[in-house]
C-alpha positions in Angstrom: 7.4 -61.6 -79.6 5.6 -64.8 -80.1 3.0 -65.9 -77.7 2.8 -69.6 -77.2 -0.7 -69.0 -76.4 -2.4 -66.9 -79.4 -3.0 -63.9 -76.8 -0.3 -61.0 -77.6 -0.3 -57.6 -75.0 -0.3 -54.6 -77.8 0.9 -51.6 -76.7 3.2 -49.0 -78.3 6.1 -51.4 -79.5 6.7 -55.2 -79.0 5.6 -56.4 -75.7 6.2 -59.9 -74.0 4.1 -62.9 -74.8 0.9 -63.1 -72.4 1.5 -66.2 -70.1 -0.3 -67.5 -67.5 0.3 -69.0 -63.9 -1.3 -72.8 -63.8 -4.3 -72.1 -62.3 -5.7 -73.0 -58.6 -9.0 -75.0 -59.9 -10.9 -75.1 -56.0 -10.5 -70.6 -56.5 -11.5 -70.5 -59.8 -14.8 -73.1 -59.8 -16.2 -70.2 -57.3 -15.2 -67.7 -58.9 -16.6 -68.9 -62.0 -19.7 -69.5 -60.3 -20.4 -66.2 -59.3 -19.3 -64.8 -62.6 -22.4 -66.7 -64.0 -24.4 -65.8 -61.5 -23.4 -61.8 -62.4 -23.7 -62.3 -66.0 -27.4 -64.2 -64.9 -27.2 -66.9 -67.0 -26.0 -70.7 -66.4 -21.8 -71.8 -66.2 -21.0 -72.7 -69.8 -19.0 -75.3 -70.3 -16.0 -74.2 -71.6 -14.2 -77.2 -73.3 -17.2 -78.7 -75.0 -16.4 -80.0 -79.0 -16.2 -76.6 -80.8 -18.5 -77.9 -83.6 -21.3 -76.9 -81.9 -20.6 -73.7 -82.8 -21.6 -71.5 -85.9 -18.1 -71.5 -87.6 -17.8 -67.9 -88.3 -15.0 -66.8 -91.1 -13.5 -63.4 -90.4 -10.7 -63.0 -93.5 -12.5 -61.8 -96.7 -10.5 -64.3 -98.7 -12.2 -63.7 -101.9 -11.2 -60.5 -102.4 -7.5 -61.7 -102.7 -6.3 -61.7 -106.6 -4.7 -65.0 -105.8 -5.7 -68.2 -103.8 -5.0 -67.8 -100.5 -5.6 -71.0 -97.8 -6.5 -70.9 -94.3 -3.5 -72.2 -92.1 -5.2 -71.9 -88.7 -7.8 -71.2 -86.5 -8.4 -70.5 -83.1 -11.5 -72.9 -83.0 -9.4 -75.9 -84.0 -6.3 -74.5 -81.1 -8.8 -74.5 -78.6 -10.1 -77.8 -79.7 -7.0 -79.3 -79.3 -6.1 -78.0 -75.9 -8.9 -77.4 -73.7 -6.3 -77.5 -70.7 -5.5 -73.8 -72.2 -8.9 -72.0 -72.2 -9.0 -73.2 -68.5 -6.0 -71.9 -67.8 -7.1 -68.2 -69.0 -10.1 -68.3 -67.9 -8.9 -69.1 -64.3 -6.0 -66.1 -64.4 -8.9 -63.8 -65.4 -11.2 -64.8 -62.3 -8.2 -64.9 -59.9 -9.0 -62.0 -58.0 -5.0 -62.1 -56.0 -3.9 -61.3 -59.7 -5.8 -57.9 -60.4 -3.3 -56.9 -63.4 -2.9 -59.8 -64.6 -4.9 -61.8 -67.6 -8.3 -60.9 -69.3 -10.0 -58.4 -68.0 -13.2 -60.8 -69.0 -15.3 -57.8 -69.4 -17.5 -59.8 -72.4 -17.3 -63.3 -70.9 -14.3 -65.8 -70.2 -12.0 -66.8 -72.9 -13.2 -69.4 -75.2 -16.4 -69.4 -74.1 -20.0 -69.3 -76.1 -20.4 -66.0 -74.3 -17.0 -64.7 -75.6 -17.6 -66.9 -78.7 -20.6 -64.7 -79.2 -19.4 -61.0 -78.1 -16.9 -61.7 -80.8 -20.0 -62.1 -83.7 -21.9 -59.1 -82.0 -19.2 -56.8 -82.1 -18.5 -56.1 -78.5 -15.3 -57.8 -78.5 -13.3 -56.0 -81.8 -11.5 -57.1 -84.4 -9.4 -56.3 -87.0 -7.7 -57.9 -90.3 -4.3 -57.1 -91.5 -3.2 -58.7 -94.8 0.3 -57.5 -96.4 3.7 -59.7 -98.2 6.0 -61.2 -95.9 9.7 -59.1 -95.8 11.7 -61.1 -93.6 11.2 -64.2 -91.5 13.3 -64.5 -87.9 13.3 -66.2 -85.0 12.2 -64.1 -81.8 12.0 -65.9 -78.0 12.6 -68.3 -76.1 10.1 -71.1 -77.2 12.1 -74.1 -77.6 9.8 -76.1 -79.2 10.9 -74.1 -82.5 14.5 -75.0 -81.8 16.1 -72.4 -84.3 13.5 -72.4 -86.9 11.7 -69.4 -87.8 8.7 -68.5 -85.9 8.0 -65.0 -86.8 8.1 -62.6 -89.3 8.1 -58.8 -90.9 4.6 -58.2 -92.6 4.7 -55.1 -94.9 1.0 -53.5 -95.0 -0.2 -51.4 -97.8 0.5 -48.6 -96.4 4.3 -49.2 -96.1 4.3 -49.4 -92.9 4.9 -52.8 -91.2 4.6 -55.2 -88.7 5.6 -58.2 -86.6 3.5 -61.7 -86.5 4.2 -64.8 -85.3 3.7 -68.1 -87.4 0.6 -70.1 -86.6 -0.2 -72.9 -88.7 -2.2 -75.8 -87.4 -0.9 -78.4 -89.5 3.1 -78.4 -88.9 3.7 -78.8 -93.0 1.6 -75.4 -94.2 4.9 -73.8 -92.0 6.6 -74.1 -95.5 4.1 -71.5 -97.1 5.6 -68.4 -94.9 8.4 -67.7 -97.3 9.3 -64.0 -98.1 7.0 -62.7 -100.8 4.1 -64.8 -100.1 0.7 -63.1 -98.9 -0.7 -63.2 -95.3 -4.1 -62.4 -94.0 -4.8 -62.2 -89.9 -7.8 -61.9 -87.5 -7.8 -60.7 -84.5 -9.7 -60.3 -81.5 -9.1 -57.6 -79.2 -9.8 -58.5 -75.6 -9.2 -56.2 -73.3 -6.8 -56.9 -70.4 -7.1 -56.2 -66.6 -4.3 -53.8 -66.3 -5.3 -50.3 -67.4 -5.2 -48.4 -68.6 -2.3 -48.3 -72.0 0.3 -45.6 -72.9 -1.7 -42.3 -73.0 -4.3 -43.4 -71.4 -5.7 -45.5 -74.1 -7.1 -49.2 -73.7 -4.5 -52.5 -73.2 -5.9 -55.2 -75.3 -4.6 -58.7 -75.7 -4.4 -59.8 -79.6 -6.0 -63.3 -80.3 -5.2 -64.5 -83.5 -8.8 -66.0 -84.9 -7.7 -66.9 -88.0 -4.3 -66.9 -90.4 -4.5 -67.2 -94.2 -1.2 -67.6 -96.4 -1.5 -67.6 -99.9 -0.4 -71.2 -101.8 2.6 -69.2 -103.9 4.4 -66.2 -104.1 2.9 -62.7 -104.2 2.4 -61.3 -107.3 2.9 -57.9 -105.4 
């Protein structure tokens, strides 16, 4: 299912999207203070222009046989709606809510601490890239209306998997089309409730980045 927020619960088959309550701002200015004060370092502010970070590219694009064009980012989402990474970050320090959210183990959503776990490797990643098989409309998010919002991505491997449409600019929407090639990064966060099915590790799937390629797979 399609998360309106970028943050996806993977578990052993398709999970509901992550959502979070609004958040009660007098709770979580403590909280965040003494989550500072643990990590000993200063509060970062957490909506600050996302130019002043190092913009990092996570999809190998050039090793593509065919031109392939970055459709969104995470920096440029979070740009656009700081409301959202306050949101997060408060469900994550809202200790009433132990199961719920980001577990925040490698700094609060969004942040130049997260930001920077992400480039250091302490928060994982992974890219996918496969054709697109079928394209369907999955929840309840009604500012689709009944267009598509998700699809089937077939890996190399055969095997294959679901992903939501994420574009920044509402016209690259058109390049999903069956047969064309997509490329995703995410970031595995891990979540507060633990631990998964089989006693492996719930993470939350952000999407960094989503490349689409500009025609139809030659595949």
């Amino acid at each position: 299912m399609v998360s309106q927020c970028g943050l996806t619960p993977r578990s052993s088959g398709p999970s509901p999207a992550c959502r979070v309550s609004p958040p009660c701002f007098s709770r979580a200015i403590v909280a965040r203070r003494a989550y500072a004060a643990r990590l000993r370092g200063p509060l970062i502010s957490n909506v600050r222009p996302h130019k002043q970070h190092r913009i990092d590219m996570y999809l190998p694009l050039d090793h593509f046989d065919q031109p392939m064009r970055v459709v969104y980012t995470l920096r440029d989402k979070l740009r656009a709606d700081p409301g959202y990474v306050a949101q997060v970050q408060a469900m994550t320090l809202n200790a009433e809510r132990p199961l719920l959210g980001l577990k925040g183990k490698h700094g609060l959503f969004g942040s130049d601490a997260w930001w920077e776990s992400i480039r250091e490797g302490r928060i994982k990643t992974k890219v996918i890239s496969g054709v697109i098989t079928e394209l369907f409309f999955a929840g309840q998010d009604s500012r689709w209306g009944d267009q598509v919002n998700s699809f089937w991505l077939k890996l190399d491997d055969g095997s294959t998997l679901q992903e939501g449409i994420y574009a920044t600019q509402k016209a690259d929407r058109r390049l999903f089309v069956v047969g064309a090639t997509v490329a995703c990064a995410h970031a595995l966060d891990e979540l507060k409730k633990q631990p998964g099915p089989g006693g492996t590790t719930n993470y939350a799937e952000a999407s960094l980045e989503v490349a689409v390629s500009v025609g139809p797979s030659a595949a």
